[in-house]
VMD Tcl script that builds the backbone (N, CA, C; Angstrom):
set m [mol new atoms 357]
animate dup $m
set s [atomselect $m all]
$s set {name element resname resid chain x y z} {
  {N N UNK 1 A 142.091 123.471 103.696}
  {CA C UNK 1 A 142.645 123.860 102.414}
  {C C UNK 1 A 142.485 125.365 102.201}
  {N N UNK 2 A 141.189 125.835 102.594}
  {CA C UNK 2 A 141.006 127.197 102.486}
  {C C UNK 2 A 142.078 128.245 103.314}
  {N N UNK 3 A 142.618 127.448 104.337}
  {CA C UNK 3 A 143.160 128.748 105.174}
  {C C UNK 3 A 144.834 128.830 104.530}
  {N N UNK 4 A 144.782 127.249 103.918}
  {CA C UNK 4 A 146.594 127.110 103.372}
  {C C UNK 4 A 146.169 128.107 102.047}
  {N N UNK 5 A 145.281 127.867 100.866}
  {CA C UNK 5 A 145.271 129.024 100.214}
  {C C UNK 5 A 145.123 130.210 100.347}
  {N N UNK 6 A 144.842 130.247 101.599}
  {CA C UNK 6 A 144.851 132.052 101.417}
  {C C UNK 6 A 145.680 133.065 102.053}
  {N N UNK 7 A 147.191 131.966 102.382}
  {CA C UNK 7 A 148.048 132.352 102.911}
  {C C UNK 7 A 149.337 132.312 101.663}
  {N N UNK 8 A 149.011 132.289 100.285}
  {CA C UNK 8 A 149.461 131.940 99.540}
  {C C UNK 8 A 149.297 133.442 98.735}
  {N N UNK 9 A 150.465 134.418 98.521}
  {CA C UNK 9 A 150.002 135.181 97.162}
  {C C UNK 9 A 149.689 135.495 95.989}
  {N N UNK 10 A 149.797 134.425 95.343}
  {CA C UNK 10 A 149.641 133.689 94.300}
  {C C UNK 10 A 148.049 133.887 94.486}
  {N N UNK 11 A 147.689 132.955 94.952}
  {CA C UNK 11 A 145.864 132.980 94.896}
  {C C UNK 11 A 145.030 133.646 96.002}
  {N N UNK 12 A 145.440 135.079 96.591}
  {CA C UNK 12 A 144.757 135.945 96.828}
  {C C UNK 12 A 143.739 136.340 96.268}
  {N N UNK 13 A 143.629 136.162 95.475}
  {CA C UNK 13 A 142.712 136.790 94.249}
  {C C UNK 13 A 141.773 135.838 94.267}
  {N N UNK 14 A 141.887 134.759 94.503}
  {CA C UNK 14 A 141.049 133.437 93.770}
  {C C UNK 14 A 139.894 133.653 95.188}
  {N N UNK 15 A 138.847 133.002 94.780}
  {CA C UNK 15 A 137.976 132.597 95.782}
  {C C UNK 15 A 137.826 130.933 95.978}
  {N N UNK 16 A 137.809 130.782 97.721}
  {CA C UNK 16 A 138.011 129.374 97.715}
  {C C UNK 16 A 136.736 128.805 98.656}
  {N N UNK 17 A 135.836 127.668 97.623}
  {CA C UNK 17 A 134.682 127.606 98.647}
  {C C UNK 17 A 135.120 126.240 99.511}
  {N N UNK 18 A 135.052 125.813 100.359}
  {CA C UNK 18 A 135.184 124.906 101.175}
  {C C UNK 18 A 133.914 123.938 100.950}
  {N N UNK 19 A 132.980 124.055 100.513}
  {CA C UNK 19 A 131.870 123.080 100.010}
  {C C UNK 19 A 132.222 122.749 98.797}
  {N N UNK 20 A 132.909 123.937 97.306}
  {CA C UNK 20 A 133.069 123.432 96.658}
  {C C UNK 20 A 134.308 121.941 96.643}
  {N N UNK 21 A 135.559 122.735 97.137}
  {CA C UNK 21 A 136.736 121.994 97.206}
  {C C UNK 21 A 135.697 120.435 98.034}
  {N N UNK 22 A 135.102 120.422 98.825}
  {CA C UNK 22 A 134.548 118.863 99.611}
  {C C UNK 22 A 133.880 118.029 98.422}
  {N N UNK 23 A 133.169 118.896 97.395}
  {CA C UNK 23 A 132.244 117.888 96.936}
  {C C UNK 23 A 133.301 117.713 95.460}
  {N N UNK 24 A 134.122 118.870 94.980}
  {CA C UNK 24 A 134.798 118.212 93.801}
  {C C UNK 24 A 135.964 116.762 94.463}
  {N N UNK 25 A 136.380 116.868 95.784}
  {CA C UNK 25 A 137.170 115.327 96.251}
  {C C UNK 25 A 135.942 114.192 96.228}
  {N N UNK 26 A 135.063 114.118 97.057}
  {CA C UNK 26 A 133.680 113.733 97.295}
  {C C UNK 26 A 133.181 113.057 95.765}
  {N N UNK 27 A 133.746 113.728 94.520}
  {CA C UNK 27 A 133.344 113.333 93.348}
  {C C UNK 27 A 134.059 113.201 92.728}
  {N N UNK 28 A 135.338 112.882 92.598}
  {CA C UNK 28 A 136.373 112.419 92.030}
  {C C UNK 28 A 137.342 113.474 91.069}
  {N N UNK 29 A 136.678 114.621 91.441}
  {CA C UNK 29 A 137.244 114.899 90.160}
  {C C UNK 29 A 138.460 116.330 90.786}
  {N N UNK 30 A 138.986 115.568 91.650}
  {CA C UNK 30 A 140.033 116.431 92.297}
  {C C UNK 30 A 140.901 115.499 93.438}
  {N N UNK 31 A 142.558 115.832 93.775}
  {CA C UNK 31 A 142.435 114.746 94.568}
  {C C UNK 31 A 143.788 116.270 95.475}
  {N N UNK 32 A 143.712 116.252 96.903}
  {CA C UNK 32 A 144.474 117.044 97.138}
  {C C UNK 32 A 145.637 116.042 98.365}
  {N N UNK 33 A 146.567 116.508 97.861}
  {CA C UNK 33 A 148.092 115.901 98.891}
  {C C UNK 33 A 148.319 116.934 99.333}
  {N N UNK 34 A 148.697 117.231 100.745}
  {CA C UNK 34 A 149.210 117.846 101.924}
  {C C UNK 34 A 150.343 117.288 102.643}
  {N N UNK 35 A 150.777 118.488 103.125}
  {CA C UNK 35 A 151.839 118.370 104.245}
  {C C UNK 35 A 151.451 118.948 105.602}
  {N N UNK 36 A 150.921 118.402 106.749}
  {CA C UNK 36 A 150.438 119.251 107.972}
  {C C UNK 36 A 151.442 119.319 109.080}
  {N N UNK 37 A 151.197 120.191 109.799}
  {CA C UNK 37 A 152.189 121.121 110.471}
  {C C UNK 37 A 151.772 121.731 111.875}
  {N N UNK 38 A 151.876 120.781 113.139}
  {CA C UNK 38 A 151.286 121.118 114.220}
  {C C UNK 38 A 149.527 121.600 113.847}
  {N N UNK 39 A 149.190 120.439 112.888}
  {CA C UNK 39 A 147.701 120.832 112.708}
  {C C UNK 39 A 147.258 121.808 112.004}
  {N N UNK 40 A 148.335 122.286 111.123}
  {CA C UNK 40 A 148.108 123.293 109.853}
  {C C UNK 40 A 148.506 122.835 108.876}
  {N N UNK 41 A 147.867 123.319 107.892}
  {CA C UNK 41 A 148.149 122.275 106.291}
  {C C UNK 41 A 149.488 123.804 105.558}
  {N N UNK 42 A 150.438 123.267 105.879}
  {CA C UNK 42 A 151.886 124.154 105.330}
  {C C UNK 42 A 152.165 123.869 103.714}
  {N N UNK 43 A 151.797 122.777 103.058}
  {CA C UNK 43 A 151.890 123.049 101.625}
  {C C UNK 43 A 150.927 121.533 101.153}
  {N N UNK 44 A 150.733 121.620 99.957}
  {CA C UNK 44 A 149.904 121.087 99.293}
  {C C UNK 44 A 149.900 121.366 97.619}
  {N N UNK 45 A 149.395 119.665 97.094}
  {CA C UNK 45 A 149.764 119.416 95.156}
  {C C UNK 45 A 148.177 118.816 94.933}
  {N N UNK 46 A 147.433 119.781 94.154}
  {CA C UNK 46 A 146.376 119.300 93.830}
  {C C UNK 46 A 146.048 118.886 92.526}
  {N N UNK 47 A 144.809 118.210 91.579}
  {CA C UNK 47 A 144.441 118.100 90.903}
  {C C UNK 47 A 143.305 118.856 90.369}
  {N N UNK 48 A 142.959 119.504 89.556}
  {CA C UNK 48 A 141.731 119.794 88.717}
  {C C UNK 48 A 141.879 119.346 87.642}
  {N N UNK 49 A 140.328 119.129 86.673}
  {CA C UNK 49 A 139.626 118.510 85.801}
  {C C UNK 49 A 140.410 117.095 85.449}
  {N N UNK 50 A 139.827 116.174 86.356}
  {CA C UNK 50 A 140.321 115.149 86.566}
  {C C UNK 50 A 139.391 114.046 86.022}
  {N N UNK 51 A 139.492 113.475 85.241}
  {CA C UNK 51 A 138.786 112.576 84.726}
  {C C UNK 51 A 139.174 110.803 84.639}
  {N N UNK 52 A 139.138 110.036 83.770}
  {CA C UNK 52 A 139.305 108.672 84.045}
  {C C UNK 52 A 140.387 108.508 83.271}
  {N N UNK 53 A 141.108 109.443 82.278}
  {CA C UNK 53 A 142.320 109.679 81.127}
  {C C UNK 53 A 143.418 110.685 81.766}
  {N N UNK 54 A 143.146 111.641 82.402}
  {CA C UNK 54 A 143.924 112.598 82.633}
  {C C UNK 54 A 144.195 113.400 83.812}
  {N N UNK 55 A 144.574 114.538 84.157}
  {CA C UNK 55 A 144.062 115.225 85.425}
  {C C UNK 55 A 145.436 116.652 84.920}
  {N N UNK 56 A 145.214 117.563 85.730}
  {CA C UNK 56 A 145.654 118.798 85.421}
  {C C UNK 56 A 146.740 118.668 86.806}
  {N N UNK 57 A 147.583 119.192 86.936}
  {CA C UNK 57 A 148.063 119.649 88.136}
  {C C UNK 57 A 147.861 120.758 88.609}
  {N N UNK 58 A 147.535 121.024 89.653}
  {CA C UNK 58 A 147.124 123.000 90.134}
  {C C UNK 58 A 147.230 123.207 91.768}
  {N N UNK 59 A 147.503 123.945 92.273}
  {CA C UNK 59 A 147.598 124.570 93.545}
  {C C UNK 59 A 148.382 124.044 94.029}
  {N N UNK 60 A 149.630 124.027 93.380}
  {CA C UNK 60 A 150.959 123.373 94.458}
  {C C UNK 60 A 151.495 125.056 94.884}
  {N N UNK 61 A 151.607 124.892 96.538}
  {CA C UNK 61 A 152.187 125.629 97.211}
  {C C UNK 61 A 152.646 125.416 98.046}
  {N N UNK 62 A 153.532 126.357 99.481}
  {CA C UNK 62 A 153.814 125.902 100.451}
  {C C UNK 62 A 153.630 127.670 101.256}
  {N N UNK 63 A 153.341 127.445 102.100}
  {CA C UNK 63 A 153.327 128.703 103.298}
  {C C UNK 63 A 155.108 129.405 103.067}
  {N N UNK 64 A 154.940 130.735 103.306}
  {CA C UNK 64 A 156.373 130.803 103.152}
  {C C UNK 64 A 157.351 130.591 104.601}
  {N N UNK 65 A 156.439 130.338 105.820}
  {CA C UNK 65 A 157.665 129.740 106.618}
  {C C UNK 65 A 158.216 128.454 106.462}
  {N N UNK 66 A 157.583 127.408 105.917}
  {CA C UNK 66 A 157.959 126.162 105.352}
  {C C UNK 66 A 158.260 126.252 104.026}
  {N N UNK 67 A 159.310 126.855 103.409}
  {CA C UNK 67 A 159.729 127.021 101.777}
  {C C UNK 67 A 161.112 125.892 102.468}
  {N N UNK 68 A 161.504 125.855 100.909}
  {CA C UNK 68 A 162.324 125.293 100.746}
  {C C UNK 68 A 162.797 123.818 101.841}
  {N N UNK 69 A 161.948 123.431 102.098}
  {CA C UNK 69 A 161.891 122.136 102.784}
  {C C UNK 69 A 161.522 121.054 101.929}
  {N N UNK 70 A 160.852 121.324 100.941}
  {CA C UNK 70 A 160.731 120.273 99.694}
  {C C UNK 70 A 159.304 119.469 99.911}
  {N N UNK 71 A 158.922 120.381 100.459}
  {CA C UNK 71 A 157.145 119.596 101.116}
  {C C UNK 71 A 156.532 119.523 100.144}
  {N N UNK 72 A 156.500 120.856 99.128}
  {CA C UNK 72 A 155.743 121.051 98.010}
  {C C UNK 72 A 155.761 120.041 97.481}
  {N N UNK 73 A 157.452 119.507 96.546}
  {CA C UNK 73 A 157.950 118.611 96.026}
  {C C UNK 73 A 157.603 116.953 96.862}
  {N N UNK 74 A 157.285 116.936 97.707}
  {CA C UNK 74 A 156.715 115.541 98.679}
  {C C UNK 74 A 155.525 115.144 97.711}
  {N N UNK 75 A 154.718 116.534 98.235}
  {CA C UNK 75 A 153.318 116.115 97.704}
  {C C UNK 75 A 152.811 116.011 96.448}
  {N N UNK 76 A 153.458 116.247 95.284}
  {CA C UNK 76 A 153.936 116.606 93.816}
  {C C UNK 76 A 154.097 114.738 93.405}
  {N N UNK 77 A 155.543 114.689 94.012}
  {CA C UNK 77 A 155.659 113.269 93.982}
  {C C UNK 77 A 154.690 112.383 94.350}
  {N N UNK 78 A 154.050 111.929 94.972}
  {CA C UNK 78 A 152.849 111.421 95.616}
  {C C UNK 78 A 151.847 111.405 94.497}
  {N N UNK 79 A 151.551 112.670 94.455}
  {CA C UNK 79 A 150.378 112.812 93.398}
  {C C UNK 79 A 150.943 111.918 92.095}
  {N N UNK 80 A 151.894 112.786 91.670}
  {CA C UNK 80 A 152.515 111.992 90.510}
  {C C UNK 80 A 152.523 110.914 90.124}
  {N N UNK 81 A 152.614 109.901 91.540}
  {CA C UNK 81 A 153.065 108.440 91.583}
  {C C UNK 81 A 151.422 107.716 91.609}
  {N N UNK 82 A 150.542 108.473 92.468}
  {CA C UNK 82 A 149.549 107.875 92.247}
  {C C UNK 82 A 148.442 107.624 91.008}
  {N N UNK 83 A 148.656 109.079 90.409}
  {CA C UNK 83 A 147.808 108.989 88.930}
  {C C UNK 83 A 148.570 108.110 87.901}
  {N N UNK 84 A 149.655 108.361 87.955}
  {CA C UNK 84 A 150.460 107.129 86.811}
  {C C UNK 84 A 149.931 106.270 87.226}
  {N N UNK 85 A 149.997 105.708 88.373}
  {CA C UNK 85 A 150.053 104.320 88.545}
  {C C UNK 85 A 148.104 104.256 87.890}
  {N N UNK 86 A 147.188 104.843 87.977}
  {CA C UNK 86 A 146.315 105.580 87.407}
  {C C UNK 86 A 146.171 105.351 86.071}
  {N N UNK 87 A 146.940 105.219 85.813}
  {CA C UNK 87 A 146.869 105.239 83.956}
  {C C UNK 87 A 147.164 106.346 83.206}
  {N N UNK 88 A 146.872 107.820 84.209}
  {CA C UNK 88 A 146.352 109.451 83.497}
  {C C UNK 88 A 147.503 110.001 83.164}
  {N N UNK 89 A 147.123 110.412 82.296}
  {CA C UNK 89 A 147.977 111.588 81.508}
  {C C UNK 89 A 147.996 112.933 82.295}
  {N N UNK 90 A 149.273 113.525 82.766}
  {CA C UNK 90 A 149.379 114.954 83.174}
  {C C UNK 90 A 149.919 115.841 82.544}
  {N N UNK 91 A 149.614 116.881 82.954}
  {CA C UNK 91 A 149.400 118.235 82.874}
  {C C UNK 91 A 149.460 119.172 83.373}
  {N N UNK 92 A 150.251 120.489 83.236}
  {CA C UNK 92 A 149.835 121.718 83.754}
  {C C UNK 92 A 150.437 122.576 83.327}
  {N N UNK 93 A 150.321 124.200 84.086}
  {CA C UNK 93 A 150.925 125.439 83.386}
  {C C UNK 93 A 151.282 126.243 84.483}
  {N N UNK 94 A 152.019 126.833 84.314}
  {CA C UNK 94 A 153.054 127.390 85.558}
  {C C UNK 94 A 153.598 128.821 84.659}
  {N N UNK 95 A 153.758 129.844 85.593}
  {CA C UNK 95 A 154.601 130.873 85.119}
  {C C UNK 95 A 155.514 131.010 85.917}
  {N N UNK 96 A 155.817 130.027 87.360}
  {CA C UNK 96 A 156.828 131.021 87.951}
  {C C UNK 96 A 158.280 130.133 87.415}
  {N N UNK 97 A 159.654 130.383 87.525}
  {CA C UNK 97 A 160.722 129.951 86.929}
  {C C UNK 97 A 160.622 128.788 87.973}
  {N N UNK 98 A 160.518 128.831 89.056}
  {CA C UNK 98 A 160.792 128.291 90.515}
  {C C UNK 98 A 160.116 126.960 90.562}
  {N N UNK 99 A 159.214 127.615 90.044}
  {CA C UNK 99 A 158.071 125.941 89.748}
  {C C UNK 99 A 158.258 125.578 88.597}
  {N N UNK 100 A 158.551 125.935 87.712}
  {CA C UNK 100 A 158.902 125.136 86.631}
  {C C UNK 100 A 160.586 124.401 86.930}
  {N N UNK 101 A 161.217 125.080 87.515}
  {CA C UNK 101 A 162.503 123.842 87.567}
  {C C UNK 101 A 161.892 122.858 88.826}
  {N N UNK 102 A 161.475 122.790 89.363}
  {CA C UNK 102 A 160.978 121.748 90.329}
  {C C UNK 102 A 159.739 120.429 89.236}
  {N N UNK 103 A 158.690 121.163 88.170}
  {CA C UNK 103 A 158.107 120.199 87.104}
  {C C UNK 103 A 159.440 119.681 86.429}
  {N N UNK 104 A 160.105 120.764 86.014}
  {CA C UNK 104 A 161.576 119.913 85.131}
  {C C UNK 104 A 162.216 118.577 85.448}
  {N N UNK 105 A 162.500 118.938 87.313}
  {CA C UNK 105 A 162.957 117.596 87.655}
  {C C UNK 105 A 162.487 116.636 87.795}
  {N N UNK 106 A 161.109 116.812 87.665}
  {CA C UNK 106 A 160.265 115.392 87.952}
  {C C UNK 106 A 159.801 114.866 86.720}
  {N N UNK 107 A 160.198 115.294 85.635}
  {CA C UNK 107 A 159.915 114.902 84.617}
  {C C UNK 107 A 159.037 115.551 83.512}
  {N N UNK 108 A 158.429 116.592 84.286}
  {CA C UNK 108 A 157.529 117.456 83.088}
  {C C UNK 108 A 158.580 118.268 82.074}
  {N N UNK 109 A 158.119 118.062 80.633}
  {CA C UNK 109 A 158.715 119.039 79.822}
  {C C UNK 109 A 157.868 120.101 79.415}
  {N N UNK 110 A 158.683 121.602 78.941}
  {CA C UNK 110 A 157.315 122.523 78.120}
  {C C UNK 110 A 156.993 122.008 76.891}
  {N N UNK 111 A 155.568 122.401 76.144}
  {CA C UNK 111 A 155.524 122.010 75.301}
  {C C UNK 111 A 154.967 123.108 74.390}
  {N N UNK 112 A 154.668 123.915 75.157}
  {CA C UNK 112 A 154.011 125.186 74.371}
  {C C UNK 112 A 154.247 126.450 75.128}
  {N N UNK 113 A 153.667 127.622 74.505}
  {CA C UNK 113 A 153.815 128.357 75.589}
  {C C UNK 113 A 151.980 128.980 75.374}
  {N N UNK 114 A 151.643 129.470 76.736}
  {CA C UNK 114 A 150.088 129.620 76.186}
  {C C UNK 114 A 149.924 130.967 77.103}
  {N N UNK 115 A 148.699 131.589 76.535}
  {CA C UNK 115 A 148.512 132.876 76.826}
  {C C UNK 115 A 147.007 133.029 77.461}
  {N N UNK 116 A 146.734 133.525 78.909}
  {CA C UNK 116 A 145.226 133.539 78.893}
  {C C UNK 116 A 144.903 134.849 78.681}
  {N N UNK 117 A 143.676 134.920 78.887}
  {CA C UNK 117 A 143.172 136.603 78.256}
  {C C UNK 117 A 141.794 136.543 78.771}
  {N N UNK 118 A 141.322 137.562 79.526}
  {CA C UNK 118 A 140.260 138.087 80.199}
  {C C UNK 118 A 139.515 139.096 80.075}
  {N N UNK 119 A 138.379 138.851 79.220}
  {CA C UNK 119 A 137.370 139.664 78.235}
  {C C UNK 119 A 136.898 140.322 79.577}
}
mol reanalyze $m
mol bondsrecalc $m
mol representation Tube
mol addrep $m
């Protein structure tokens, strides 16, 4: 997971621990779908703050030599299908246009618009 995020520009910035990501799956409270690729993980739809009601959607990406193949959208679906069936309520927040018409089609609507801010 670490090497697919950090081939991602989007979360350059982010730091990714590989113990953390093991023990938040390990403990339920994350669940990650992949697409692998001659033994490389090329895109992936994850969950954070995932609980027994809900779950967030976060780190959907894809490498940019595998764009537009709809892998992202594979693993999106998947996820999707499994937390409903789940019971949970989803969620998430997106700024790029690109990813939001891909939530559009699967059924996410906006509902707000929200602002973060970093003291």
């Amino acid at each position: 997971m670490v090497d697919l995020y950090n081939q991602i520009p989007e979360f350059k910035e982010d730091h990714h621990d590989p113990e953390v990501i093991a023990r938040n799956i390990s403990e339920g409270w994350t669940k990650n779908y992949v697409i692998e690729n001659n033994g490389e993980y090329v895109a992936a739809a994850s969950t954070v703050c995932e609980n027994s009601f809900s779950a967030m959607i976060s780190a959907v990406c894809t490498i940019e030599s595998h764009k537009k193949k709809r892998y992202a959208t594979k693993c999106l679906e998947n996820l999707i299908h499994d937390l409903q069936t789940e019971g949970k309520t989803l969620c998430l927040f997106y700024d790029s246009e690109e990813a939001g018409r891909i939530y559009k089609r699967l059924g996410f609507k906006d509902i707000e618009k929200w602002n973060v801010s970093t003291l």
